[in-house]
DRENTORKOL-3810 file (N, C-alpha, C; in nm, 4 decimals):
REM DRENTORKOL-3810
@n.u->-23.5024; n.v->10.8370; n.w->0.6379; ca.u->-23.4455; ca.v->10.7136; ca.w->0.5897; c.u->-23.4068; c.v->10.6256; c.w->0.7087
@n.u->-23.4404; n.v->10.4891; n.w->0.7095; ca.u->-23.4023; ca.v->10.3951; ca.w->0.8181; c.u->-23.2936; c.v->10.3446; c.w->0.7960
@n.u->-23.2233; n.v->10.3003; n.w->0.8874; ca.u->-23.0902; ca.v->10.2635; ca.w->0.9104; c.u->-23.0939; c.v->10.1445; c.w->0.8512
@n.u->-22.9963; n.v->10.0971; n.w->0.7996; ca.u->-22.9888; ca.v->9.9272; ca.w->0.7485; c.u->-22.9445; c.v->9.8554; c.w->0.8772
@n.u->-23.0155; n.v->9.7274; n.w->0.8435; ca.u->-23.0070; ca.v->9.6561; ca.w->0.9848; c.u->-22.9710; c.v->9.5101; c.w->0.9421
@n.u->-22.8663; n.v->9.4388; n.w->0.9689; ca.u->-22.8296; ca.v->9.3058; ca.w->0.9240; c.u->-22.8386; c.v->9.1641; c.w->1.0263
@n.u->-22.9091; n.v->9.1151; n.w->1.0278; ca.u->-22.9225; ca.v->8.9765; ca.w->1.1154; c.u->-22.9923; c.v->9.0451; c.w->1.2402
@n.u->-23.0158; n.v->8.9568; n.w->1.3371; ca.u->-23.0783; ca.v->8.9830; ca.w->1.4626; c.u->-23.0204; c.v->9.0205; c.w->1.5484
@n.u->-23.0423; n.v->9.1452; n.w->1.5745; ca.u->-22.9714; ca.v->9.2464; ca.w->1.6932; c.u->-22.9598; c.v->9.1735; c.w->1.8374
@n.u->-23.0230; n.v->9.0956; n.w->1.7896; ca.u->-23.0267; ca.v->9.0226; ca.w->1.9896; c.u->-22.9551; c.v->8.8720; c.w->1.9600
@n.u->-22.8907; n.v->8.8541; n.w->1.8772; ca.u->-22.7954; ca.v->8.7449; ca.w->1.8716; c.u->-22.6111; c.v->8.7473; c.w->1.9269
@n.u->-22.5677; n.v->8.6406; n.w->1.9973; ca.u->-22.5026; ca.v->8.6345; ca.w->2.0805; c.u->-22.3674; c.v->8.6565; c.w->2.0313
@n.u->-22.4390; n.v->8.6379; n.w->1.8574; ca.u->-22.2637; ca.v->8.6980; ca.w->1.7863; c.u->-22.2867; c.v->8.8040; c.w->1.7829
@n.u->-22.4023; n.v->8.9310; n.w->1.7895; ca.u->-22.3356; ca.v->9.0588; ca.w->1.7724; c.u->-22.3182; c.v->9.1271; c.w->1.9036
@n.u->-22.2907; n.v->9.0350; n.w->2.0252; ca.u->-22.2176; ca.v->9.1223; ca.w->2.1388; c.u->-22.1055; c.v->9.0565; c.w->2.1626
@n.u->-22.0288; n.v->9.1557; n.w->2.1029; ca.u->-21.8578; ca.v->9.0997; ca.w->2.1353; c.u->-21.7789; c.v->9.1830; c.w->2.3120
@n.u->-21.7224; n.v->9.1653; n.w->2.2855; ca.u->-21.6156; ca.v->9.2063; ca.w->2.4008; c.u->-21.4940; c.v->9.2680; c.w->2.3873
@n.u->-21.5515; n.v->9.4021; n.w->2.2893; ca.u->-21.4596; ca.v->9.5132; ca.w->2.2742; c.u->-21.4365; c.v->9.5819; c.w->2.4459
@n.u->-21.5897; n.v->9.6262; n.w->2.4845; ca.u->-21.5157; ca.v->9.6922; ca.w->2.6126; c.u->-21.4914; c.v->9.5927; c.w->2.7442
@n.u->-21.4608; n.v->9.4755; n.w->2.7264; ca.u->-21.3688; ca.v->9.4080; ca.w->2.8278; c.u->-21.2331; c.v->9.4257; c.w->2.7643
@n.u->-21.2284; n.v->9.4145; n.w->2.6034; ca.u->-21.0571; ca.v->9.4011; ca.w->2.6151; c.u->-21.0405; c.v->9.5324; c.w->2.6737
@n.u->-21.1040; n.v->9.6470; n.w->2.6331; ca.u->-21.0777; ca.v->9.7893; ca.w->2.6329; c.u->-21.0295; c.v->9.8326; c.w->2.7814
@n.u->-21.0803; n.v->9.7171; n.w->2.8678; ca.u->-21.0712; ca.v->9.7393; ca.w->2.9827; c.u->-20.9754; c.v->9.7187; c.w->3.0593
@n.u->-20.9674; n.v->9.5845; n.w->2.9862; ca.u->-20.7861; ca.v->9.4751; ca.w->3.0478; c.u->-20.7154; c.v->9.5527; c.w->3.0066
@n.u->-20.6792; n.v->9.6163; n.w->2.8997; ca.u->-20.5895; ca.v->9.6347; ca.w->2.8155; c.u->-20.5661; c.v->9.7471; c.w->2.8532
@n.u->-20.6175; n.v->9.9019; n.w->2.8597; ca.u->-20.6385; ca.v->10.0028; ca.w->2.9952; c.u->-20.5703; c.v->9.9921; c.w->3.0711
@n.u->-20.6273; n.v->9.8910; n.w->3.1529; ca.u->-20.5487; ca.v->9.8655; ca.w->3.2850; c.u->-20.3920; c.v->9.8390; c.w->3.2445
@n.u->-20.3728; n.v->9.7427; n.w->3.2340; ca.u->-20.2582; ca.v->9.6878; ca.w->3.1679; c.u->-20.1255; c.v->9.7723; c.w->3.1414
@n.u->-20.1695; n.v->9.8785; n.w->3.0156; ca.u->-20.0897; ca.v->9.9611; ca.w->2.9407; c.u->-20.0803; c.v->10.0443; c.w->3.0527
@n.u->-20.1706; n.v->10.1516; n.w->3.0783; ca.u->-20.1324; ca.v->10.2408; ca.w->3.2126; c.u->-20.0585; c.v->10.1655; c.w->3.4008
@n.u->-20.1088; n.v->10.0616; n.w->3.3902; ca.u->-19.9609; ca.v->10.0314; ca.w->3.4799; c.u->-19.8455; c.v->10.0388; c.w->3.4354
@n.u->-19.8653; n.v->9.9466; n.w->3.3379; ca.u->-19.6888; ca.v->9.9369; ca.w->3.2677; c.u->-19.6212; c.v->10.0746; c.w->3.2809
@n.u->-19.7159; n.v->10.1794; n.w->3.2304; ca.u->-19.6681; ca.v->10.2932; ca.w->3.1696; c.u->-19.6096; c.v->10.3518; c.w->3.3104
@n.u->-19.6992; n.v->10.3556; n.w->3.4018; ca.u->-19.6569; ca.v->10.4375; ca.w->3.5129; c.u->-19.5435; c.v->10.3887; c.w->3.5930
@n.u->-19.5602; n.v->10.2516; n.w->3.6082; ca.u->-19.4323; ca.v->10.1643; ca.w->3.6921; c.u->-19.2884; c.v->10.1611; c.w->3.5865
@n.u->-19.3151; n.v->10.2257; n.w->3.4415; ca.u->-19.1743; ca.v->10.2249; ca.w->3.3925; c.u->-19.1490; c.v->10.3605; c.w->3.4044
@n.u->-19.2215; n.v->10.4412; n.w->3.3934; ca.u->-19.1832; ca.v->10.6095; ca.w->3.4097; c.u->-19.1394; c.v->10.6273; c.w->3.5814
@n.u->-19.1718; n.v->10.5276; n.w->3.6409; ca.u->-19.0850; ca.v->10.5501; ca.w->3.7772; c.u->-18.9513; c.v->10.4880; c.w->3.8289
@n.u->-18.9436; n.v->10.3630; n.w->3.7203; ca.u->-18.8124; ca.v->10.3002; ca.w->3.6968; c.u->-18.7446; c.v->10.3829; c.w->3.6434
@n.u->-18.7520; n.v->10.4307; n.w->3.5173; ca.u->-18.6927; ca.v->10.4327; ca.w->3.4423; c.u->-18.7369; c.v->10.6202; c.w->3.3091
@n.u->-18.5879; n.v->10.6806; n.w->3.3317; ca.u->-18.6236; ca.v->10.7907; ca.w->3.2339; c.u->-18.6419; c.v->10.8097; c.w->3.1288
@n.u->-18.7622; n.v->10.7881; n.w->3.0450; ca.u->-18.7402; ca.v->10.7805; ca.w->2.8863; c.u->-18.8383; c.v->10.9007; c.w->2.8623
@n.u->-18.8222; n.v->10.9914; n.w->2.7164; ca.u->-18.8923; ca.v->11.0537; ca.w->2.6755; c.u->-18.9996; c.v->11.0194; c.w->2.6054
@n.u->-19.0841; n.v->11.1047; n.w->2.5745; ca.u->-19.2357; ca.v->11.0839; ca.w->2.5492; c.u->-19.2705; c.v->11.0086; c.w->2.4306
@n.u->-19.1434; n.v->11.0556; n.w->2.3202; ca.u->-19.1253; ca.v->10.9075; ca.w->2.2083; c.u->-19.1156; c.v->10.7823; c.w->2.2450
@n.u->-19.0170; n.v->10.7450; n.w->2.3121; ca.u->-18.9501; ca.v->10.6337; ca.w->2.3488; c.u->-19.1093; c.v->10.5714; c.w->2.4073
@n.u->-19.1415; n.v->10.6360; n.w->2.5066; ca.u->-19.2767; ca.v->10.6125; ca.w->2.5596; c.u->-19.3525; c.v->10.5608; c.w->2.4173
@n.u->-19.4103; n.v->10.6064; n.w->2.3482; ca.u->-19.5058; ca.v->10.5923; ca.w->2.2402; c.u->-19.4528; c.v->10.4961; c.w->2.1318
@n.u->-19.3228; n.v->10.5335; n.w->2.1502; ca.u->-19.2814; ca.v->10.3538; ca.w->2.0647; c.u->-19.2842; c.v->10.2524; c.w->2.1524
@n.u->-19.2689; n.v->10.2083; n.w->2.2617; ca.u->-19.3004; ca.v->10.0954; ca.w->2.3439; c.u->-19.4514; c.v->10.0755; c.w->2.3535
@n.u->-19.5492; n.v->10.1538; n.w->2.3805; ca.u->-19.6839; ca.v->10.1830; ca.w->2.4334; c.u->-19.8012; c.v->10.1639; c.w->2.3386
@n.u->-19.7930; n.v->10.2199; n.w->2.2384; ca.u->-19.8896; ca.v->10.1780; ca.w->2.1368; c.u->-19.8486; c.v->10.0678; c.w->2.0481
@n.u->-19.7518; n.v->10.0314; n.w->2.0231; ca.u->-19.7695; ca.v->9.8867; ca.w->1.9867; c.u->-19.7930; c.v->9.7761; c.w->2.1002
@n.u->-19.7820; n.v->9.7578; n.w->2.2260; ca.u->-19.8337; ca.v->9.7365; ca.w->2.3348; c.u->-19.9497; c.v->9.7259; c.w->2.2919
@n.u->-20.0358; n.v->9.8559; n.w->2.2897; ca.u->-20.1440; ca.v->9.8487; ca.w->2.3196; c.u->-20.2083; c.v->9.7484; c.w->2.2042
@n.u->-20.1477; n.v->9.7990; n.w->2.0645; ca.u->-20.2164; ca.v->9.7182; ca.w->1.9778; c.u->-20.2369; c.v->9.5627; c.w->1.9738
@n.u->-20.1249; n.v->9.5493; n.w->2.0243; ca.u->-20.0847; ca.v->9.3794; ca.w->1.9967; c.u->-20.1661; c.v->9.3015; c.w->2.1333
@n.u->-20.1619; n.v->9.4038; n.w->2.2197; ca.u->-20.2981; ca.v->9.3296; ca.w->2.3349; c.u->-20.4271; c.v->9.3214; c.w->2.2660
@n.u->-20.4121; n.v->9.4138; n.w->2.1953; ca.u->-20.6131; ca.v->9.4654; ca.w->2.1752; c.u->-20.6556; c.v->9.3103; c.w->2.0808
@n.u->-20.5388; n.v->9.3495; n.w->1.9651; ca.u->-20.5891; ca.v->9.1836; ca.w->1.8439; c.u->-20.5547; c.v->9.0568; c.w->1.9349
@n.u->-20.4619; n.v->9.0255; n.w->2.0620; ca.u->-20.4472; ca.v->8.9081; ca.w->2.0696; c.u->-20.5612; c.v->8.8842; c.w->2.1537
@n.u->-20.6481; n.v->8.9739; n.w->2.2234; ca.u->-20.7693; ca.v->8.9249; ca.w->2.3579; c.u->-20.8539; c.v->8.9318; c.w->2.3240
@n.u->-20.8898; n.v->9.0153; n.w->2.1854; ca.u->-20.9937; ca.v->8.9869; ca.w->2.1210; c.u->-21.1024; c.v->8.8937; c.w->2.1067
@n.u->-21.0236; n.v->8.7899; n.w->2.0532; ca.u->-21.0984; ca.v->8.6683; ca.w->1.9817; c.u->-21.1673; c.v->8.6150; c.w->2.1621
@n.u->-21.0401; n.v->8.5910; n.w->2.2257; ca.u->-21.0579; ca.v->8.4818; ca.w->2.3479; c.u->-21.1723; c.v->8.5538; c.w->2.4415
@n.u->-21.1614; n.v->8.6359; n.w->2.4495; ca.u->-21.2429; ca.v->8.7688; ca.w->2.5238; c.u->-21.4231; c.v->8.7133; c.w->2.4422
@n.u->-21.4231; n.v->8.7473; n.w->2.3317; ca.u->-21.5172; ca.v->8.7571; ca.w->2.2784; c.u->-21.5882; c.v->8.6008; c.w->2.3127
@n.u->-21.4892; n.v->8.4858; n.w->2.2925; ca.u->-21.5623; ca.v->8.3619; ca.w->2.2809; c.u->-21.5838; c.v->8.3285; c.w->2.4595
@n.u->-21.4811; n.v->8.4124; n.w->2.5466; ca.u->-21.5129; ca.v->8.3524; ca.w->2.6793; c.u->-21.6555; c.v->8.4545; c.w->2.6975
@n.u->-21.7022; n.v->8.5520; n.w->2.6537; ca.u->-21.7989; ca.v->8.6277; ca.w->2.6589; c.u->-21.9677; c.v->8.5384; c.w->2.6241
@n.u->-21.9242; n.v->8.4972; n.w->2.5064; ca.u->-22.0642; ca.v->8.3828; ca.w->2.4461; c.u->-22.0551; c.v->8.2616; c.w->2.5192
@n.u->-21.9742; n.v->8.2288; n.w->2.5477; ca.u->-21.9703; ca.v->8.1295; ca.w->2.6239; c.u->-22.0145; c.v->8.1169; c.w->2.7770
@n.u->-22.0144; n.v->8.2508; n.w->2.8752; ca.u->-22.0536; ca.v->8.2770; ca.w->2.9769; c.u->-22.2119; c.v->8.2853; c.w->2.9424
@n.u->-22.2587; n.v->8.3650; n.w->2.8744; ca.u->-22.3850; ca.v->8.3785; ca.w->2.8067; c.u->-22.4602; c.v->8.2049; c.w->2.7985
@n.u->-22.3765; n.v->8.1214; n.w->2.6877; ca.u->-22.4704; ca.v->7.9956; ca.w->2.7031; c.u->-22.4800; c.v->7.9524; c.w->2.8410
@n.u->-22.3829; n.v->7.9288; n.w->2.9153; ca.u->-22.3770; ca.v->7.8714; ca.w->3.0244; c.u->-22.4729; c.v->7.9223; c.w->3.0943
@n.u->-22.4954; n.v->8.0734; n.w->3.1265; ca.u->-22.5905; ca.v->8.1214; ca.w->3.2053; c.u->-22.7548; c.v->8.0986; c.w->3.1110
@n.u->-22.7036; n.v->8.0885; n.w->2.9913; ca.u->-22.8934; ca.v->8.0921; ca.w->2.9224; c.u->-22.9101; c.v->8.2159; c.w->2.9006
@n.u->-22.8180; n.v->8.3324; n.w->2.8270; ca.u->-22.8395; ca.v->8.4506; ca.w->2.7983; c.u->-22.8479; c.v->8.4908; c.w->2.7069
@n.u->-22.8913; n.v->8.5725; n.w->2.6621; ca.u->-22.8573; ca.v->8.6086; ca.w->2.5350; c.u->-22.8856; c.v->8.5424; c.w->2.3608
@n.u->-23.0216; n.v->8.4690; n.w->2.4321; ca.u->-23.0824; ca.v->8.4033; ca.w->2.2784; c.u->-23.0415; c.v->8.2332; c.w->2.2818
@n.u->-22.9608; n.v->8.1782; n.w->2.4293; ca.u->-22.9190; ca.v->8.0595; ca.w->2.4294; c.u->-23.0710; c.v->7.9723; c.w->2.5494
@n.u->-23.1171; n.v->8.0545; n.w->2.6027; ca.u->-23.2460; ca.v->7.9605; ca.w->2.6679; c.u->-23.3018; c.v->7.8763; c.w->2.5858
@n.u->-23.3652; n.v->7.9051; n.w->2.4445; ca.u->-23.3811; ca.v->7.8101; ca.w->2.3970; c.u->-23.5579; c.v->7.8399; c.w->2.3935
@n.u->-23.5688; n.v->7.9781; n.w->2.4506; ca.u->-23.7706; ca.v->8.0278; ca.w->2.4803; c.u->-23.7206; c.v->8.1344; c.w->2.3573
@n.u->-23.8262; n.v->8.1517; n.w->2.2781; ca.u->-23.8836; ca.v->8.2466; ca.w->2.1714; c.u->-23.8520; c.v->8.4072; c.w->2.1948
@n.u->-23.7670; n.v->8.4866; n.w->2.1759; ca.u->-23.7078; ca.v->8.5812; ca.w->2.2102; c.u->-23.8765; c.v->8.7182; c.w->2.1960
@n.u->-23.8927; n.v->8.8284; n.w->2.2931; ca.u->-23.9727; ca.v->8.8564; ca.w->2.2211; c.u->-23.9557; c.v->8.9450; c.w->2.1065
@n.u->-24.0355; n.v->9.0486; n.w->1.9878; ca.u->-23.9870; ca.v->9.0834; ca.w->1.9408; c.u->-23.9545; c.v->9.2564; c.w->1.9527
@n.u->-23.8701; n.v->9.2753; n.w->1.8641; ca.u->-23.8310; ca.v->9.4433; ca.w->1.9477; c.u->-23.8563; c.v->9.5478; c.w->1.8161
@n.u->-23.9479; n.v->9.6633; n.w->1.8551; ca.u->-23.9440; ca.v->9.7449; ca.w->1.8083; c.u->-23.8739; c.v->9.8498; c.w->1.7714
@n.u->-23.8632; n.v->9.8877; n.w->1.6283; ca.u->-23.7519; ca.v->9.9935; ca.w->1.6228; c.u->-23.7714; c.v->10.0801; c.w->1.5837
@n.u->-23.7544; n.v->10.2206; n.w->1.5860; ca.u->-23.8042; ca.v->10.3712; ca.w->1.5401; c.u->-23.9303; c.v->10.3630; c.w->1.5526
END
């Protein structure tokens, strides 16, 4: 059985910029984390209630901006289905 496949795999909306936020946001949380565990003594709760909502509330707010500064680097450079030349076509299974 073949996989269902929706719109064109090589279109500039279906590459988002999950692993840039994944990346900022990484970074980010594990500094915080380490430069407060050297300030400051809290246990591994206290940790996980500050830290994962952290993390969450980075992940939905860089999302969007991440994603559109992503397509947007793409047109500018002519990547990604924005040249404006006939893409070729791609075989699958």
């Amino acid at each position: 059985m073949q996989p269902v496949r929706s719109g064109d795999p090589s279109s500039p909306r279906r590459r988002s910029a999950p692993y840039l936020t994944i990346f900022i946001v990484g970074h980010v949380v594990v500094a915080g984390f380490m430069a407060m565990e050297e300030m400051v003594e809290l246990t591994m709760w206290e940790h996980l209630a500050i830290w994962v909502p952290v993390t969450i509330l980075l992940s939905l707010v860089l999302m969007q901006p991440l994603k559109g500064a992503t397509i947007g680097l793409q047109w500018a450079l002519k990547m990604g289905g924005f040249s404006g030349e006939p893409q070729p076509e791609e075989t699958f299974g």
